[in-house]
Structure formats: C-alpha cells, structure tokens
C-alpha positions as CSV (number, residue, x, y, z in Angstrom):
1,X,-9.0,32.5,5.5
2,X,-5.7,30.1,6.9
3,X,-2.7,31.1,6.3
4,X,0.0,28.7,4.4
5,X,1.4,28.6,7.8
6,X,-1.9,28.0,9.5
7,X,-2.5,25.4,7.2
8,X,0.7,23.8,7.2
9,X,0.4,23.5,11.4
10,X,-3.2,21.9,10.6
11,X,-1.6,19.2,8.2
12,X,1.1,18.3,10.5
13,X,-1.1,18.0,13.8
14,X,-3.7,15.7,11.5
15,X,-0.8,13.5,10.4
16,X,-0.1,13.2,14.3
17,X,-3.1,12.4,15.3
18,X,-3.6,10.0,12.6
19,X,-0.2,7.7,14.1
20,X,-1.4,8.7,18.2
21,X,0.6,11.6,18.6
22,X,-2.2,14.2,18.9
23,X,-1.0,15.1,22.2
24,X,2.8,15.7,21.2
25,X,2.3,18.9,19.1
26,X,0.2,19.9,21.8
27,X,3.2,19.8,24.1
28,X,5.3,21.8,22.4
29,X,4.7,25.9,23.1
30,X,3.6,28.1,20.0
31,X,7.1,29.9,19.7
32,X,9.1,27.0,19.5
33,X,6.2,25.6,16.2
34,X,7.0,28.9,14.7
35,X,10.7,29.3,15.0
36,X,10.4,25.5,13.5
37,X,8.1,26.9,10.5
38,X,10.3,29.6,9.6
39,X,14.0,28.2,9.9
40,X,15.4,28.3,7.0
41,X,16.0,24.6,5.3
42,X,13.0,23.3,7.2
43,X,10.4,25.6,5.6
44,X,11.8,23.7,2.5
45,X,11.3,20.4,4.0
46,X,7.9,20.9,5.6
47,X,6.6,22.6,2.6
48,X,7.7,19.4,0.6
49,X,6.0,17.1,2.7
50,X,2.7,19.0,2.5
51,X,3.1,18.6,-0.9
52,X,4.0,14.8,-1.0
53,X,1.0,13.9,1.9
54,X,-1.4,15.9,-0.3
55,X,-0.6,13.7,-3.2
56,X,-1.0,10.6,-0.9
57,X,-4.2,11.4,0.3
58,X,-5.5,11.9,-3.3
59,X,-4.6,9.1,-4.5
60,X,-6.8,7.0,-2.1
61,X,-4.1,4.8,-0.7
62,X,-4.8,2.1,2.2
63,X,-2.8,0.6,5.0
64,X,-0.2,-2.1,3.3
65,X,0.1,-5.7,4.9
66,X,3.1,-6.5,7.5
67,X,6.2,-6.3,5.3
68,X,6.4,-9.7,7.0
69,X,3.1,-10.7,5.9
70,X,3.5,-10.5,1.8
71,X,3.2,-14.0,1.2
72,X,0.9,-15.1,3.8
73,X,-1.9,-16.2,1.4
74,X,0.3,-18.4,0.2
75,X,2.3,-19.9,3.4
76,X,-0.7,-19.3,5.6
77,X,-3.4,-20.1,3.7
78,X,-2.7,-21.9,0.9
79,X,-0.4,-24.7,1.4
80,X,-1.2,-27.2,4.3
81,X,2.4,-27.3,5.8
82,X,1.5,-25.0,9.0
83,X,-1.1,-27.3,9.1
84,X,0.6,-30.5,9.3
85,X,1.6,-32.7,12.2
86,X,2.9,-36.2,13.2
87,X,1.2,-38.5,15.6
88,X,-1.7,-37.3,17.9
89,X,-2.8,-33.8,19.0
90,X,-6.2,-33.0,20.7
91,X,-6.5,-29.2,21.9
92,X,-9.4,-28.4,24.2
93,X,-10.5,-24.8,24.6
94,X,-13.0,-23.9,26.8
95,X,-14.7,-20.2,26.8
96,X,-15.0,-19.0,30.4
97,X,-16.1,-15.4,29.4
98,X,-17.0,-13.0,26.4
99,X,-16.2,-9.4,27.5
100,X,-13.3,-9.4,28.9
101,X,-12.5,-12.6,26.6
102,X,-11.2,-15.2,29.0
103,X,-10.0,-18.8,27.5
104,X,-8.5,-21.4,28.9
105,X,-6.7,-24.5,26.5
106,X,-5.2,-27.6,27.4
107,X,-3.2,-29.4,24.5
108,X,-2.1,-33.0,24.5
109,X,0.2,-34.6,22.1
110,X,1.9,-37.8,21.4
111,X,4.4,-39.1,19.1
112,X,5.4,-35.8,17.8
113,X,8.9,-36.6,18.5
114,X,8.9,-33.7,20.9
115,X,9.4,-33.3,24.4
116,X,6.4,-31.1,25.4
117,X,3.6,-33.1,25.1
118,X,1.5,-31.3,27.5
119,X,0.5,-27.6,27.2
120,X,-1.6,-25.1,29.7
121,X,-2.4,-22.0,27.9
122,X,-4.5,-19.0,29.8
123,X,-5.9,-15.9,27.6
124,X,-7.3,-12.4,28.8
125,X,-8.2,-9.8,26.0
126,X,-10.0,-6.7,25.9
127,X,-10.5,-4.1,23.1
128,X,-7.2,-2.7,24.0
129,X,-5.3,-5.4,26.2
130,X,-4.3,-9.0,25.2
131,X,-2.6,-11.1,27.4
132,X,-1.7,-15.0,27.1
133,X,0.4,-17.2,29.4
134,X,1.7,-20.9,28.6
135,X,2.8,-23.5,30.6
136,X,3.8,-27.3,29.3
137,X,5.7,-30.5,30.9
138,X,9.1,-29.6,30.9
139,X,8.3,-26.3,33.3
140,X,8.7,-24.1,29.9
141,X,7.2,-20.8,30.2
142,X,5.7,-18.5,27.4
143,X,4.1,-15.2,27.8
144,X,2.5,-12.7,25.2
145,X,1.2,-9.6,25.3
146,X,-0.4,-6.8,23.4
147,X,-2.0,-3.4,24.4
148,X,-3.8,-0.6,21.8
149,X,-1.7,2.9,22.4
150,X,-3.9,4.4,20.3
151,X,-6.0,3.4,16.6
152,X,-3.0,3.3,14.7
153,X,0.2,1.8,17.2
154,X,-0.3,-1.3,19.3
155,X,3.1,-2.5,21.4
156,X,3.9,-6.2,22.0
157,X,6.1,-8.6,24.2
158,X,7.0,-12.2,23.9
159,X,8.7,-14.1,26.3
160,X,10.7,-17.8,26.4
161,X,12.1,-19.4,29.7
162,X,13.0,-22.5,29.8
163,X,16.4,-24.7,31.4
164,X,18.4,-23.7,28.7
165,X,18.1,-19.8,29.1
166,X,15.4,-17.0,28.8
167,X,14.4,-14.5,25.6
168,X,12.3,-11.5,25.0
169,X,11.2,-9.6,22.2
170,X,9.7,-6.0,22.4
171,X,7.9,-5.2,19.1
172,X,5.4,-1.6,18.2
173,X,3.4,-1.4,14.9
174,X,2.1,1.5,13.4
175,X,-0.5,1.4,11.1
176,X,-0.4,4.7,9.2
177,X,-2.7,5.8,6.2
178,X,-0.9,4.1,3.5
179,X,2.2,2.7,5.3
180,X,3.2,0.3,7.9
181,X,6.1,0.0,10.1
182,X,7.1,-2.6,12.4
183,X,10.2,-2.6,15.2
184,X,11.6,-5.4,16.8
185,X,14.1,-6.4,19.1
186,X,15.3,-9.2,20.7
187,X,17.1,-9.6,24.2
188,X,18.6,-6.1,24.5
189,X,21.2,-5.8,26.4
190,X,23.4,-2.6,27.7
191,X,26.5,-5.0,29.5
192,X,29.6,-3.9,29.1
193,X,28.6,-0.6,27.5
194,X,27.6,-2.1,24.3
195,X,24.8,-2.4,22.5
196,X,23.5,-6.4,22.3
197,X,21.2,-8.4,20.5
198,X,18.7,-8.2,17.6
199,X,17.5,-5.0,15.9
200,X,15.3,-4.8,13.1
201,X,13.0,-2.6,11.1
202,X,10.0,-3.6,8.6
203,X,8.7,-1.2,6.5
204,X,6.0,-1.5,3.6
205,X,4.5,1.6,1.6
206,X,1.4,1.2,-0.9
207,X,2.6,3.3,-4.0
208,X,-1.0,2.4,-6.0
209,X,-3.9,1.4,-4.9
210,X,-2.7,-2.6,-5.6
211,X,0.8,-2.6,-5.6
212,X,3.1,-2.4,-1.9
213,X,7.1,-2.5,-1.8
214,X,8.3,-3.2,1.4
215,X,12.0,-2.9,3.2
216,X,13.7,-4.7,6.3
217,X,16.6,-4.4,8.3
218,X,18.2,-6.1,10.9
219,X,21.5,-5.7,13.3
220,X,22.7,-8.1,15.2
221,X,25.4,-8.8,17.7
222,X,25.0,-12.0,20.0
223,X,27.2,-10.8,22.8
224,X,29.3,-7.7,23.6
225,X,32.7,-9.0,22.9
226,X,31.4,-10.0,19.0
227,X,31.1,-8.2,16.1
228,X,28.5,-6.7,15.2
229,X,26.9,-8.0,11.7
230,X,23.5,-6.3,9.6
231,X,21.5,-7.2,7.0
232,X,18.4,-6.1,4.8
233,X,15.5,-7.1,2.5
234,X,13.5,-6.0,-0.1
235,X,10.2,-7.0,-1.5
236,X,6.7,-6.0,-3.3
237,X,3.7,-7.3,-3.4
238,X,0.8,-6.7,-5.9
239,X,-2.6,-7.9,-5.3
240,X,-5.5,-7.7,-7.4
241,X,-9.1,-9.2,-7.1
242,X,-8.3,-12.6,-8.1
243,X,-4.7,-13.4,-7.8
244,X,-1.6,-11.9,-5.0
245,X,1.9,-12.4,-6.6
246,X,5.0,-11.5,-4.4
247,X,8.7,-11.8,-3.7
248,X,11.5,-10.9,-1.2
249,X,14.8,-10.9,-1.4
250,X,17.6,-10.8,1.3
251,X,21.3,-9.5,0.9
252,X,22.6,-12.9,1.2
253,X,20.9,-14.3,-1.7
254,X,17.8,-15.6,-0.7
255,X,15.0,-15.1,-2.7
256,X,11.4,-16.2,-1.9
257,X,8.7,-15.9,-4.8
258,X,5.1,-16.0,-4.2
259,X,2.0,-16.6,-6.1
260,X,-1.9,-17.3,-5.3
261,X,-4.7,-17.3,-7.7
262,X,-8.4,-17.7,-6.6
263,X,-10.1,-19.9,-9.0
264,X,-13.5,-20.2,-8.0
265,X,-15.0,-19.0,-4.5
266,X,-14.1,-22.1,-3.1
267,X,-11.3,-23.6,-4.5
268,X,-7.3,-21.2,-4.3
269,X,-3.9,-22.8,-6.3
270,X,-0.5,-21.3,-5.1
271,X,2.8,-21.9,-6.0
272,X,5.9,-20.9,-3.9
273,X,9.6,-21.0,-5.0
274,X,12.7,-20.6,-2.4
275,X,15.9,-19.8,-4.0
276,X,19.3,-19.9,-2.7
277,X,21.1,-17.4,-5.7
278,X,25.0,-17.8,-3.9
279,X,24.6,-21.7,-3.2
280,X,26.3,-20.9,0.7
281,X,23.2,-22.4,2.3
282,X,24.5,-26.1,1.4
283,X,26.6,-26.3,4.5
284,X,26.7,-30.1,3.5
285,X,28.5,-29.6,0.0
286,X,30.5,-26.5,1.2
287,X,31.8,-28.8,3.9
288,X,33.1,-31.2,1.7
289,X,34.8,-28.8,-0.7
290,X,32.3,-28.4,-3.5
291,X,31.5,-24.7,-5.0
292,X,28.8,-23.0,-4.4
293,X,25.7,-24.0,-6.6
294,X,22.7,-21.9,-7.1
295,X,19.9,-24.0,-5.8
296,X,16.0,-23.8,-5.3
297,X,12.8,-25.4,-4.4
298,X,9.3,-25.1,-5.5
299,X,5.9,-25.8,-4.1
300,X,2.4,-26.2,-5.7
301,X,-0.8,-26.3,-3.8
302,X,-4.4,-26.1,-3.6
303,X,-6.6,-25.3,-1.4
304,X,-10.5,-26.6,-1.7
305,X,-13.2,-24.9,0.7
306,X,-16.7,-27.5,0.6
307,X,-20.0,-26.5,1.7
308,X,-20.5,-29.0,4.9
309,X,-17.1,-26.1,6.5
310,X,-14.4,-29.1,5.6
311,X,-11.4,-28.0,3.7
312,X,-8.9,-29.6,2.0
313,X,-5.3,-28.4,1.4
314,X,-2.8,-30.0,-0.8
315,X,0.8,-29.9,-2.2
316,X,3.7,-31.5,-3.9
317,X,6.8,-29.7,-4.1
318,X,9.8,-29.9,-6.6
319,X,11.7,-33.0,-4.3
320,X,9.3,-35.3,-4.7
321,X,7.2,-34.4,-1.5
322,X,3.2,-35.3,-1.1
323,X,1.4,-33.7,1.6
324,X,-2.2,-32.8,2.4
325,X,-3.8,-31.8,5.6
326,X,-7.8,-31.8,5.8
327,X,-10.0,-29.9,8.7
328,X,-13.7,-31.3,9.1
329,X,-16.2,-30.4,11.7
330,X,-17.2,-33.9,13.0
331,X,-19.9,-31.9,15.5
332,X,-20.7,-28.6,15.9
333,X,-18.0,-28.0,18.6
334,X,-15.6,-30.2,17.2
335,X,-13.1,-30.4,14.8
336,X,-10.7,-33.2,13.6
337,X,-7.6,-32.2,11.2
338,X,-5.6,-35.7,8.9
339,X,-2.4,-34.6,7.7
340,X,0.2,-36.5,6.0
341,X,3.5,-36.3,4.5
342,X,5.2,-38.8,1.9
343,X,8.6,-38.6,0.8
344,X,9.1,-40.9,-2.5
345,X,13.0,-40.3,-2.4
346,X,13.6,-40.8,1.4
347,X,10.8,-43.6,0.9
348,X,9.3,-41.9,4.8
349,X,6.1,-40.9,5.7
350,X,4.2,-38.6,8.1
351,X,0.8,-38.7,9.4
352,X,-0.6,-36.6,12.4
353,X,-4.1,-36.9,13.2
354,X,-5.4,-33.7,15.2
355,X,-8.8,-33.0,17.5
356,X,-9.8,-29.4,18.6
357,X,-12.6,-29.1,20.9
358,X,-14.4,-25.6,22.0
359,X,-16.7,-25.8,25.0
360,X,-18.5,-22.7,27.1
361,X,-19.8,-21.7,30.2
362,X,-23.6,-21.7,30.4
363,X,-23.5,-17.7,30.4
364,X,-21.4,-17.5,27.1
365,X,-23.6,-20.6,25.1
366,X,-26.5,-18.3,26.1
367,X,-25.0,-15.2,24.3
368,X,-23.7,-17.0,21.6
369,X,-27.5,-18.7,21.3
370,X,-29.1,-15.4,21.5
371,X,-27.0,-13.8,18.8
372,X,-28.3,-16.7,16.5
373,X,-31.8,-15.7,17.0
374,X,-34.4,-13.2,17.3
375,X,-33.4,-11.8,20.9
376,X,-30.4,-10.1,19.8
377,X,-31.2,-7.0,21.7
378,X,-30.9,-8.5,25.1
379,X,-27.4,-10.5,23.4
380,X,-26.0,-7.2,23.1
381,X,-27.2,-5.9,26.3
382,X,-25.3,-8.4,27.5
383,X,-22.4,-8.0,25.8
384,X,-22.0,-4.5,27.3
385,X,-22.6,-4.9,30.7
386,X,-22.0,-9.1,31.4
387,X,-22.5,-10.4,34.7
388,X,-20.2,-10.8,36.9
C-alpha cells in the first residue's frame, strides 16, 4: 500500500502531466522531491492542495471558456455587428490540400472607406502547427501562428508591419481540468533597462458545474521613460441549457452585461448593455467642462437559423440604431451576406453586400465527395497518407 508521501508525489506528477509538464518532475532528482515533501511549511501547503484538487476532481468540473470569451454567444453569435460591412466584399478561398491543410484567399473590397482593398492571405495547419500569412495593397504585412506544446498549452504569435511601425504579441493558453489561463504580451521591450510594453493575465475557474468567475490583469508602460500604469477585471459567467448570462467589469468603471436565451432550436434573442459607471469616457463633454455623467448603451438582437442554411441576425440598440446582416448559400460553394445599418438620429445609413466563394483542387473535391458517400474507407485512407 502508498504511502501519504507516495501518494502525494502521484497527485502532483498527474497534475503535471495533465498541463504538459510530465517531463519536469521527472527532472528533478528524488532527494531534492523529498527534502521538498518534508520541509516544514510546504508539507502544510502540499497537503492542502491534495485536499483542494481532490475536491475538484469530485466535483466533475470542466475546462471554463477564455476569460475573454464570456460573452461571445452574444457578440459573436448573436448580434450581426461582426457581421456587418459597408460597400462590396467578395472573399475567394480556394482549398489546395487536406492534410497538411493548405488555403489560399484572395479578398476584394470596395467602398469600405478603407485603404486596403486588396488582401492575399496563405494558411498551413497541421494537428499541432498553424501558420497564416497576409499581404494587402498598401505592402501591410500580418502573420499568425500557433503550435500544440502538449494537450493542454498551445503558444501563439501575431505580428503587424506596416509604414507606420511594427507590433507583436506572444500569447500561451493552458487549458487545465477546470481552469484556464491565458498570457499576453505586447511588444516587449528590455531598452534602457526597463521593462516595456503590455502585460496581461486572463484567468477563469469553474466553481460548479455551470457557473465560471473569471480575473484579468494588465500592465502597461508605452516607453521606458513613462510611467508605468495597471489595471484589472472581474467577471462570471453562468450558463445553463437554455440561456448564458454574464458580465465583466473593469477598474475604471466599465461594465459590460451579457445575456442570450435560446428559444427554439433555430431561433437565439440576446441583449447586451455597456455601461460607463464614472462618466470619464465622454471625452466630448469632459472637454467642454461638463461633470461626469454615468452613461450606457443597450443592444437587443435575434438571431434566426432556417432550414435552406440562411440565417438571419438582427438588432436595434438603445440610440435609435437598426441593423441586420443575413448569410444565404446562393450555390453550394457560394455564399452571399446583406448587411445594413440605419441610424434614425444621424438620419445615415450603411449597407455592405458580401460574396465568399470556396473552390478545391480535384484531389480535395474527391475526398470531400468520398466522405459523402459509401467509399468512406478509401476517404480516410486518404486522409492518412495523401498524395503528394
């Protein structure tokens, strides 16, 4: 029979393994795990967190959302402004390969008051690699990336460069058994022996089986000869089988509230409320010498899923705002998104008319053709070993 001690090593090489770190306690000689074990204080500690991982285990808690990622059913979902656009947009993505995925999109856009209206995007994925390069008109050049360290931690990279300067963020998730952490930062610098930048930390915990609180932090400073400046967040989000309610709050007063409830299986409602609690977002009245005023704005949408794959989203907010956005597959390969935005007080309005079209290479319609039918033995033959 295992000792308390035994066991205790057990639990604590489990938990490592569970976040990728199998290999660290491996690393470190027997003595020096003992001498940790026994020291006084620590005992206390480790013998605390058996106690507290036991009780988490029992409870049959699952990996949280992205603290970030609270109200995306809502924002993401939900509400058609992510999929709104002004004047026209047709995206053309052609499938070169399956395994390794390889993707090439061209995007065209006009009247979008922007000056990219030309886009060349390349993607390369694997099971544990991801990588995707951009290219538009003006010479602007994005990157991403993403590579798998292990089941639970998976490291990222953006990158920006462009005329007017270059930026980079570094981010690493860990997806543990009933947590999930997120770390960020944004152009780190070491000049002039000080720290620059952005810093910041995400962190959400299930406590039951439906509800999640989550924390973020961030620290800042924009050059070395600057201050430095921080800031947090807090926020929980409970979810049942029909409806998602949630809300964040920052330590300057923002407050952002969420709410989605599934009606039937094809039709969602939201509502969303941003609140400003200090009133120092209204750089326009603070300017001219007014007090700060509480302030807020809400949103109410719907979201209706038909049978022939069309969807329609919809909203008005509390300013007097229509919008609706509406995706319909016009061909089997081809999909056409009408959005539209009228504002009754500014007495403007939006209207964006989007085309995205997917085409393949003979190889990949034949796989995708053969995993429609019968012959899906020889699809996934192929999709193990695919020619070359």
């Amino acid at each position: 029979m295992e000792s308390p001690e035994e066991l205790r090593t057990e639990q604590i090489q489990n938990s490592l393994i569970k976040l990728g770190l199998g290999d660290l306690s491996k690393a470190l000689p027997s003595n020096t795990t003992d001498k940790i074990r026994t020291t006084p204080g620590i005992s206390h500690v480790l013998s605390f967190y058996d106690k507290l991982a036991a009780r988490r285990a029992a409870s049959g808690l699952t990996t949280p959302v992205k603290f970030e990622d609270f109200t995306k059913e809502v924002e993401k979902e939900v509400l058609p402004t992510l999929y709104m656009s002004q004047g026209l947009r047709a995206d053309i993505n052609q499938t070169l390969n399956i395994k390794p995925m390889f993707n090439v999109m061209q995007s065209f856009a006009v009247g979008n008051g922007r000056d990219s209206n030309y886009n060349f995007t390349t993607i390369w994925g694997t099971d544990k690699h991801f990588l995707r390069g951009g290219l538009d008109n003006e010479l602007n050049v994005n990157a991403h990336g993403a590579t798998r360290i292990s089941d639970s931690i998976i490291s990222r990279f953006q990158a920006h460069a462009s005329d007017k300067g270059a930026q980079v963020v570094l981010e690493t998730d860990v997806a543990g058994p009933d947590f999930f952490l997120n770390l960020r930062t944004m152009n780190p610098s070491f000049l002039d022996s000080k720290l620059s930048g952005i810093l910041g930390l995400n962190f959400a915990q299930s406590i039951t089986k439906r509800l999640t609180l989550g924390l973020g932090g961030t620290w800042q400073r924009q050059q070395a000869e600057y201050p430095a400046s921080a800031g947090f967040e807090l926020g929980a989000r409970y979810a049942s089988d029909t409806y998602i309610g949630s809300g964040i709050l920052t330590a300057q007063g923002m407050a952002t509230l969420g709410f989605t409830q599934k009606l039937t299986d094809k039709v969602q409602a939201a509502v969303s409320t941003q609140l400003d609690l200090t009133g120092m977002s209204n750089m326009a009245a603070l300017m001219a010498g007014e007090p700060p005023t509480p302030s807020g704005t809400t949103v109410a949408g719907v979201k209706v899923d038909f049978p022939d794959q069309s969807t329609i989203r919809a909203q008005i907010d509390s300013t007097g705002k229509l919008g609706f956005a509406v995706d319909r597959f016009v061909a089997p390969t081809v999909k056409m998104t009408i959005s539209s935005e009228l504002d009754q007080v500014k007495s403007t309005c939006k209207i964006g008319l989007g085309l995205q079209i997917e085409s393949q290479s003979q190889s990949v319609a034949e796989t995708m053709m053969k995993l429609q039918t019968a012959d899906r033995d020889e699809a996934r033959k192929f999709m193990a070993d695919p020619p070359q």
